[in-house]
C-alpha positions in Angstrom: 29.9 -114.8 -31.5 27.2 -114.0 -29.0 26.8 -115.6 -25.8 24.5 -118.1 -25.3 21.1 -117.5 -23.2 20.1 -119.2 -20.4 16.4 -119.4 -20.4 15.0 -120.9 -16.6 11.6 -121.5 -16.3 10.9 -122.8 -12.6 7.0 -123.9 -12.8 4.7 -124.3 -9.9 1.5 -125.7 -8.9 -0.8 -127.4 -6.3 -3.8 -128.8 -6.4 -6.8 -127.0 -4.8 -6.8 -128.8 -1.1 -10.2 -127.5 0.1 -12.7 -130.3 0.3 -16.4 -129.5 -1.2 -17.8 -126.7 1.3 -15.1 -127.2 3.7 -13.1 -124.1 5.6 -9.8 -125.5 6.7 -7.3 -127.1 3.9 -7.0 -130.5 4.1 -3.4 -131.1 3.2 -0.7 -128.5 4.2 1.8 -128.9 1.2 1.2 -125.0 -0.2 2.1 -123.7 3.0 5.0 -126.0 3.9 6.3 -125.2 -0.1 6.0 -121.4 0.4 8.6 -122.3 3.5 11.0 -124.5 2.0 10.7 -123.4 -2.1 8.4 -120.3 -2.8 10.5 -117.8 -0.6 13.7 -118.9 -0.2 14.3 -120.3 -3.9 13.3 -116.4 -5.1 15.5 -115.1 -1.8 18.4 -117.3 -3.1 18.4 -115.6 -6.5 17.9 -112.0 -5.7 21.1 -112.0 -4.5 22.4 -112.3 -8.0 20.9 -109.4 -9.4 22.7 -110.5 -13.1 20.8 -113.7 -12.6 17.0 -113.5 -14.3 14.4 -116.3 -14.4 10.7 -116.7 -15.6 8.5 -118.2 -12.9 5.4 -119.8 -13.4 2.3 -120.3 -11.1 -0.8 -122.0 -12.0 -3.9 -119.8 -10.9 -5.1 -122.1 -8.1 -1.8 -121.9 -6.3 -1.5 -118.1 -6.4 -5.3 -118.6 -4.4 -4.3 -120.4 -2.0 -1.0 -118.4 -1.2 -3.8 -115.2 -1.0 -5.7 -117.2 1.2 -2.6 -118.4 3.8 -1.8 -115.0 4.0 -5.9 -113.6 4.8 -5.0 -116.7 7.6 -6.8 -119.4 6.1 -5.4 -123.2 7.7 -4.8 -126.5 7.0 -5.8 -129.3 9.0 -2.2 -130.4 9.6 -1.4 -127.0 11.1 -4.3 -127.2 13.5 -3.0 -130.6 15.0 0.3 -129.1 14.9 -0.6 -126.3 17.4 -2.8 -128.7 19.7 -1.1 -129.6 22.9 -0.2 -132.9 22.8 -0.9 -133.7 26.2 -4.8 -133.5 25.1 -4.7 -135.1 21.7 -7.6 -137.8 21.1 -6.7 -141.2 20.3 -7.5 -140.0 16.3 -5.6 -137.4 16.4 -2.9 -139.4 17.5 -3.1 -141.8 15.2 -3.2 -139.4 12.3 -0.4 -137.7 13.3 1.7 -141.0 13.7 0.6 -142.1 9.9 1.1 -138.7 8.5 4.0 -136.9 9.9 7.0 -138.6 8.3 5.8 -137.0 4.7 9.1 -136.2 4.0 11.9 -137.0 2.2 13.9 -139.5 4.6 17.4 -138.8 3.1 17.0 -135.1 3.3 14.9 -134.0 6.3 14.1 -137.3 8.7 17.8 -138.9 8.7 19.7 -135.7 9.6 18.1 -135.1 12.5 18.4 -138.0 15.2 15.0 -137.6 17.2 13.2 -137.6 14.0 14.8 -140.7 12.7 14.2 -142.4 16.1 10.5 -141.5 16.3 10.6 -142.8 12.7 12.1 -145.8 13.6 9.3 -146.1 16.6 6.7 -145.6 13.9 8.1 -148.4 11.4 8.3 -150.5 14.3 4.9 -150.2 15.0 5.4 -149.3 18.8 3.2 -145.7 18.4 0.6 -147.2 20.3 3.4 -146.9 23.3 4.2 -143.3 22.3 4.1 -140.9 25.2 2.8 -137.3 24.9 6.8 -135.9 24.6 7.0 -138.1 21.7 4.0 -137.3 19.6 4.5 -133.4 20.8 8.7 -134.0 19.1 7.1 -135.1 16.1 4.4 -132.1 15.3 7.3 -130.0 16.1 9.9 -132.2 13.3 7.4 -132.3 10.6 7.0 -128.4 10.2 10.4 -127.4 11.6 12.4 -129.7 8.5 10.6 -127.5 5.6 12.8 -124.1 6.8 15.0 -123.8 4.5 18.6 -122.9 5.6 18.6 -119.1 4.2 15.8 -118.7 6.6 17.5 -120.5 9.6 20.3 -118.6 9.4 18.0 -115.3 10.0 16.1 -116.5 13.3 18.7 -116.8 16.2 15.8 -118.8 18.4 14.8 -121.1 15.2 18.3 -122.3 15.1 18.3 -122.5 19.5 15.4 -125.0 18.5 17.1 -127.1 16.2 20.2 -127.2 18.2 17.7 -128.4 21.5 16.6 -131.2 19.0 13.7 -132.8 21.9 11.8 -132.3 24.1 9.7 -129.6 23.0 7.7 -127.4 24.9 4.2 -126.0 23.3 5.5 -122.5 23.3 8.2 -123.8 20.9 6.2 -125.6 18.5 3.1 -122.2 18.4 6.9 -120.5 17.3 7.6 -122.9 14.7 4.2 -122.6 13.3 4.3 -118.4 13.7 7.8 -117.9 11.9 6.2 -120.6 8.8 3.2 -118.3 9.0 5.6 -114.8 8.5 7.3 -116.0 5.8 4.3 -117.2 3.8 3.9 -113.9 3.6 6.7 -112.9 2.0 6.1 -115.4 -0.5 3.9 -112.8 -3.3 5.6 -110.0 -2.0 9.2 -110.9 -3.1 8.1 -112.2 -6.6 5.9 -108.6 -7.0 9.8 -106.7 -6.0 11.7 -108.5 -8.3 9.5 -108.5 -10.9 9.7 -104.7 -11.0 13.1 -104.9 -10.9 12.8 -106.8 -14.3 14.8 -109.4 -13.1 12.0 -112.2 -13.3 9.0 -112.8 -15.7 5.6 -114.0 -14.1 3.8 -116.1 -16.4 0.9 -118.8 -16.0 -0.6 -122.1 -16.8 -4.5 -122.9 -16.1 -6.2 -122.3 -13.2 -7.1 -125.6 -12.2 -4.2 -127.6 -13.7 -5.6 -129.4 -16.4 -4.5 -130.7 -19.5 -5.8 -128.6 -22.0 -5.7 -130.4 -25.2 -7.5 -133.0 -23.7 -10.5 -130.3 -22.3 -10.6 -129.8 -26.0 -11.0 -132.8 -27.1 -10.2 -136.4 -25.4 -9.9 -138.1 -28.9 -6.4 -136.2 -29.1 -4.7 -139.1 -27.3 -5.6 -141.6 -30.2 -2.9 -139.8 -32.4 -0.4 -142.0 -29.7 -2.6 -145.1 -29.8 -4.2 -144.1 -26.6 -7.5 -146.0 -25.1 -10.0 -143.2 -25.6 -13.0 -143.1 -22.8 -15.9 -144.7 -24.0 -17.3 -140.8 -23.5 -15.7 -138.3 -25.7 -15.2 -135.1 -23.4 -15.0 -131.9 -26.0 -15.6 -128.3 -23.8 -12.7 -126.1 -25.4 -14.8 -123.2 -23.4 -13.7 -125.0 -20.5 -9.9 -124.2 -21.5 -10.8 -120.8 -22.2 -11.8 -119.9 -19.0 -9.5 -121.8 -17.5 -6.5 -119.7 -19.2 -8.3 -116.7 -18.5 -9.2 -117.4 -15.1 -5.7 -118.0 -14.1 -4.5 -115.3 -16.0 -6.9 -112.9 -14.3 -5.7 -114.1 -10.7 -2.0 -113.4 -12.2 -2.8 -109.9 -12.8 -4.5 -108.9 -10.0 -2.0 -109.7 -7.8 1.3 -108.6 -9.6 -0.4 -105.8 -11.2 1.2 -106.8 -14.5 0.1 -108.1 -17.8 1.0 -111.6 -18.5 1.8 -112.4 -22.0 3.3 -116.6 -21.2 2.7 -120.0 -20.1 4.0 -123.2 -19.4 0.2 -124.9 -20.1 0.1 -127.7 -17.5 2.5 -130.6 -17.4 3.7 -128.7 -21.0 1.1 -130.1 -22.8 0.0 -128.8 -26.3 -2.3 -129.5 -29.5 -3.3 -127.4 -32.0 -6.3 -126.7 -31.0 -4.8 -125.7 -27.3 -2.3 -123.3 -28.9 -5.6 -121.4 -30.9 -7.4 -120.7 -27.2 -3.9 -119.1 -26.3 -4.1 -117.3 -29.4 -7.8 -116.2 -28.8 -6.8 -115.2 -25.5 -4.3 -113.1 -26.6 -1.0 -115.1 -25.0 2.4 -114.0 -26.7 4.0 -117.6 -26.1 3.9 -120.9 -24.2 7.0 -123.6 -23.5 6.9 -127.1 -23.9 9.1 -130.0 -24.4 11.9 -130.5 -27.4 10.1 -134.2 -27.9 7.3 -132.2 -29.1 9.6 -130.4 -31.6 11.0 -133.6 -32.8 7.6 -135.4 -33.4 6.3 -132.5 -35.1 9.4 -132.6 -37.5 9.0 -136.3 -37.5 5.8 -136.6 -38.8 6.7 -138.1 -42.2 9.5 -139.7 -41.2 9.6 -143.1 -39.6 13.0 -142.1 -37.5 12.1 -140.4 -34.8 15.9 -141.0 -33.1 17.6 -139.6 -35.8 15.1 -136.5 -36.0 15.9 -136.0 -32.6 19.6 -136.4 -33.1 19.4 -132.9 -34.6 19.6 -131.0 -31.6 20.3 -127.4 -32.6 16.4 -127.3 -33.5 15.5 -126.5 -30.2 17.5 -123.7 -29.2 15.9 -121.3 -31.5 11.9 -120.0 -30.9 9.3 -121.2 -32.8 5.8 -119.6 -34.1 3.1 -121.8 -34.7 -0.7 -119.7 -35.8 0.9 -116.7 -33.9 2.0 -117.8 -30.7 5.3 -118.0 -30.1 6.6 -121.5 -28.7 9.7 -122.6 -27.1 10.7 -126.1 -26.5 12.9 -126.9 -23.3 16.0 -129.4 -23.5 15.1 -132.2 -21.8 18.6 -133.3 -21.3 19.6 -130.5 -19.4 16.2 -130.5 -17.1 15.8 -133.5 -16.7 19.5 -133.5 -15.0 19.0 -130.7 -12.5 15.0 -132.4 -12.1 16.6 -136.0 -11.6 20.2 -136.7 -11.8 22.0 -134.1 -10.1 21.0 -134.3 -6.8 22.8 -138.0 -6.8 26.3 -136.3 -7.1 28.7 -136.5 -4.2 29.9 -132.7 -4.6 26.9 -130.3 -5.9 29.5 -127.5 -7.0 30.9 -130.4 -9.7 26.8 -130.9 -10.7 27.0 -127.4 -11.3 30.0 -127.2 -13.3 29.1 -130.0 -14.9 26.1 -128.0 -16.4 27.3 -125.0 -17.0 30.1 -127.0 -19.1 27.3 -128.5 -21.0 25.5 -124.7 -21.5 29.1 -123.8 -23.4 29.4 -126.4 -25.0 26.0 -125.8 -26.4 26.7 -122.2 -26.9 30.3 -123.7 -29.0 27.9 -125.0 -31.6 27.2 -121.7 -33.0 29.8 -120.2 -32.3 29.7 -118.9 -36.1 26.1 -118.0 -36.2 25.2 -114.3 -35.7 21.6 -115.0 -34.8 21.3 -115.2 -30.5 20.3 -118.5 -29.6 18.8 -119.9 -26.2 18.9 -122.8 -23.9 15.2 -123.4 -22.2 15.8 -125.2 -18.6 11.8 -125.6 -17.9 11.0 -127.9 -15.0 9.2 -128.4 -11.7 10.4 -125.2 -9.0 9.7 -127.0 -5.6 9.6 -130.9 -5.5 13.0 -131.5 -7.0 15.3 -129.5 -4.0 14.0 -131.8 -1.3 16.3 -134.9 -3.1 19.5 -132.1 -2.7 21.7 -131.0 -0.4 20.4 -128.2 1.9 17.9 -127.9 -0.9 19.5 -127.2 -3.7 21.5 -123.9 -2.4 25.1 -125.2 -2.9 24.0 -126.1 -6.8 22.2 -123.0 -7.4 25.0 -120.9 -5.4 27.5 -122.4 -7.8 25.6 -121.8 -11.2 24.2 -118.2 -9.9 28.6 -117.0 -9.2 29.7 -118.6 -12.5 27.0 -116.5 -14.6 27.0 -113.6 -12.8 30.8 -113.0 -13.8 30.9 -114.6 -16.9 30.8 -112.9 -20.8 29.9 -117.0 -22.0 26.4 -117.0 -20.6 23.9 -114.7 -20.4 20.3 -115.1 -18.9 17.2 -113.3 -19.5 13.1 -114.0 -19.1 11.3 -115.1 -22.0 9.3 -112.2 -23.4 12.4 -110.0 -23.1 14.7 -112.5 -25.2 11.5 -113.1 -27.8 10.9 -109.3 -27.8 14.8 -109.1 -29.8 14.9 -112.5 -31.3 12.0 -113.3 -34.3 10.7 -117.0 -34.2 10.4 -119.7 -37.3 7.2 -120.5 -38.8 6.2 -124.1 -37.3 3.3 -125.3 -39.7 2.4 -127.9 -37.9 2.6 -129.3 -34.1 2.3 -132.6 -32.6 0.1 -133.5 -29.7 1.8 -134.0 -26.5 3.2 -133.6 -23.1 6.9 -133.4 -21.4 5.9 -136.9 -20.3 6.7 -139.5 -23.3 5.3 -136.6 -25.8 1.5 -138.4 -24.8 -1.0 -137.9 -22.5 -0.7 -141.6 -21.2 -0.3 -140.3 -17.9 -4.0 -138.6 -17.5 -6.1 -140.7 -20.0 -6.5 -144.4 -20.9 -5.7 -146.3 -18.1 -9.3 -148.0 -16.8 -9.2 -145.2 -13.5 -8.5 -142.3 -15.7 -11.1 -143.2 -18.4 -13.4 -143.5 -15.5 -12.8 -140.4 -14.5 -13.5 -138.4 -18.2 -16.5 -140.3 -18.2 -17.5 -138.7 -15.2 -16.5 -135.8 -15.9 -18.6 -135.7 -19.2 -21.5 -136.6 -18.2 -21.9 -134.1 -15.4 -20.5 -131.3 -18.1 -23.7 -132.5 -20.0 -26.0 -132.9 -17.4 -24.9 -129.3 -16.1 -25.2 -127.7 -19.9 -29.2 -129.3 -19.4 -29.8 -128.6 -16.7 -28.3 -125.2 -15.6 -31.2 -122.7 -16.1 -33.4 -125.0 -14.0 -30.7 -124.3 -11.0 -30.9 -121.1 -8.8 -27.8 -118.6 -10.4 -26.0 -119.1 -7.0 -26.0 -122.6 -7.1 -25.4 -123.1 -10.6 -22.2 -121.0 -10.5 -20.7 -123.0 -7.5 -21.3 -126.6 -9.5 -19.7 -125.1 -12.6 -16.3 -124.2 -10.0 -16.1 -127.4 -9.0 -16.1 -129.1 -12.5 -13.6 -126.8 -13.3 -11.7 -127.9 -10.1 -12.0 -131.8 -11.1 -11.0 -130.8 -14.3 -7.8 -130.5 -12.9 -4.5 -133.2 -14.3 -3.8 -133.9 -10.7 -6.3 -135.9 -9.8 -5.7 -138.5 -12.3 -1.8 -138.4 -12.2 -2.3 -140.0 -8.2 -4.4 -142.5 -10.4 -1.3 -143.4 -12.5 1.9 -143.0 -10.1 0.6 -143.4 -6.4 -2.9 -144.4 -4.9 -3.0 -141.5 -2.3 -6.7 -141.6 -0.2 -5.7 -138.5 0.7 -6.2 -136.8 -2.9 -8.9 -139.1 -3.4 -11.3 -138.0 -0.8 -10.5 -134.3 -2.1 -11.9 -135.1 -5.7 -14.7 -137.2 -4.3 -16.1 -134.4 -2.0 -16.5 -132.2 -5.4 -18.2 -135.3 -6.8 -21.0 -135.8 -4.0 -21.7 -132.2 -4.4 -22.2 -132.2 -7.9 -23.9 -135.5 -8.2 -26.3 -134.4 -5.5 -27.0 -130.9 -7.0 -27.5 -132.5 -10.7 -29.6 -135.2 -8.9 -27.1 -138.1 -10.6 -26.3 -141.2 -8.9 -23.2 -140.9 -7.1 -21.1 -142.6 -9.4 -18.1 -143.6 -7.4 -18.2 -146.4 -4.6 
């Protein structure tokens, strides 16, 4: 019997936070991630040499964690460094309605002069706020994203988080100087261990978008979808922006990528040939995906999907190898775990369910796998001292154990030959749709958009200077991007907004369209 492998595949991306011909970011969250997930999640594990992992960046993140480390800033940091004492009534304000974006449980409630500023701020009493108070709370809303591995290095971080108020301005520059060093030990680290072979880079599109539906937007009929009255079809789009991101990859890692979790794990046919023209060895998606595509014929998609052993076995579909994730098992560390009492029994409890997955072959010679394949930085914030207690747990337990192994992907594919999938469904990790980025009224507003500046820029191109022409085409591919119209669906954040509008004012202006959004 061989030991079951444990596949983890942490994914990671941001949008691009740079408004239209704008210096400073406009949101902070890649540089307060890089503190509280990029560094320390990869720290956490490199002190488990045994323990490998696949980690994948989309190609717009990797720029802005280059551009943080040149010292490019957000606008957030630059309020954070002003001396309160001398903040306009604005700049007030903002901070007041913008600091507490945190997670309350996890990084407001534990600490008792954030939770009373909080309290002031609910209250509506900000308007009485003295300087101390608003200079407490630039210092809380960086100082909360250190993650503990990092604490436990800096002797005068932790004499700051002991003080707990009363700030002074040398103290918060120091906060903002120590989440500046360890950005830069964010690429660093991952370029280490990955000559160490004990992580796998791979990618998904530059921009974030969801590929099948840059293909074609008629893709989401197959789940009885609303189409846009506009049919959007550039698969050159998804070309370049696989090849774009995967460019990016290698420049900085000075490797060659050969995977990719395609954004949000979303697949079609047609995306898997542009991997396959672009030369990609494999992508990862979800089992649902697996299930529909066995369940084509066959009206029972619950008991297709009952048939769980499919998915721990690789897949080749028009010569790209594919690997579908169990949803059960990441959808518990992504969701449910972080709601038990003790997190070493949330860790026993899933390495119990890794053997008894492994016990199901324990006749079979072939070596089978178990794909964990989920989000790498939002889910720790919902755990205890993000996550390390969990992690600590599972990383000790493998590390001496014969049951489970791990590995990356292209060195378990490069021993292990995949099935011939003739046909795939079209889908995501979300409800094996696309429901989430097309076919809601906003959404369909949006391809619309979208397509008829791609066709008014394919017109109109070689009547605009090269310069200028090349800079429009960037920022279609930038509102290309799947994040723009997930805020649409789950939360209606101005904040995201105003990015995507500033890249639609530029265009519309430079295309000489009416600016289509009021």
């Amino acid at each position: 019997m061989k030991p079951i492998t444990l596949l983890f595949l942490w994914h990671m991306h941001q949008p691009y936070y740079l408004r239209a011909r704008e210096k400073k970011f406009a949101l902070p969250w890649v540089r307060l991630h890089a503190v509280k997930d990029y560094y320390p999640f990869l720290l956490l594990l490199s002190r488990y040499p045994r323990v490998k992992a696949t980690f994948n960046f989309s190609g717009v993140l990797l720029e802005q964690l280059e551009s943080y480390e040149k010292g490019a800033e957000d606008c957030y940091e630059e309020l954070s460094l002003k001396n309160p004492r001398y903040l306009t009534d604005k700049e007030a304000s903002f901070i007041c309605r913008n600091f507490f974006q945190v997670n309350f449980e996890r990084m407001i409630k534990p600490y008792p002069r954030y939770y009373e500023l909080y309290d002031k701020y609910i209250a509506k009493k900000s308007k009485k706020w003295k300087w101390q108070d608003l200079g407490d709370l630039q210092a809380y809303f960086n100082l909360v994203w250190f993650h503990s591995l990092t604490r436990e290095e800096d002797t005068r971080l932790k004499d700051i988080i002991i003080k707990g108020r009363k700030f002074t301005q040398e103290e918060r520059c120091y906060i903002i100087q120590q989440q500046r060093s360890i950005v830069k030990k964010v690429l660093p680290l991952y370029k280490k261990l990955l000559k160490a072979g004990q992580i796998e880079i791979s990618l998904s599109p530059y921009y974030h978008p969801i590929l099948p539906l840059l293909c074609d937007t008629n893709v989401a009929a197959e789940a009885g979808i609303k189409l846009p009255a506009r049919r959007f079809a550039f698969p050159q789009d998804a070309h370049w922006q696989i090849a774009a991101s995967r460019k990016k990859a290698e420049s900085i890692f000075g490797s060659k990528i050969y995977g990719s979790w395609p954004s949000e794990g979303s697949v079609s046919a047609e995306a898997i040939n542009v991997y396959e023209k672009e030369g990609f060895k494999w992508i990862a998606t979800d089992e649902d995906i697996l299930f529909r595509s066995f369940s084509q014929d066959i009206l029972d998609f619950g008991l297709v999907k009952s048939q769980r052993q499919f998915i721990y076995q690789p897949y080749s579909f028009r010569g790209v190898n594919v690997l579908f994730r169990d949803k059960n098992l990441s959808d518990a560390i992504g969701f449910s775990y972080h709601h038990w009492p003790s997190q070493e029994e949330a860790a026993s409890d899933f390495l119990a369910h890794c053997r008894n997955i492994s016990s199901l072959f324990a006749s079979s010679s072939e070596e089978k796998f178990i794909l964990v394949a989920m989000d790498g930085e939002n889910a720790w914030e919902y755990y205890e001292d993000n996550g390390r207690p969990f992690f600590e747990k599972i990383y000790r337990e493998i590390s001496h154990t014969q049951e489970i192994n791990t590995d990356t992907i292209s060195s378990f594919l490069s021993r292990n030959k995949a099935r011939t999938l003739k046909y795939i469904a079209s889908g995501s990790w979300i409800n094996a749709n696309f429901g989430v980025w097309i076919g809601s009224e906003a959404n369909n507003r949006n391809w619309e958009v979208l397509q008829k500046m791609r066709e008014e820029w394919e017109r109109k191109r070689k009547k605009i200077p090269s310069s200028l022409a090349a800079k429009v085409l960037r920022f279609l591919y930038i509102i290309e991007g799947s994040d723009w119209n997930w805020w649409n669906t789950f939360e209606d954040n101005g904040q995201f907004r105003d990015i995507f509008l500033s890249y639609i004012k530029h265009i519309s202006k430079v295309l000489k369209l009416r600016m289509p959004y009021r």
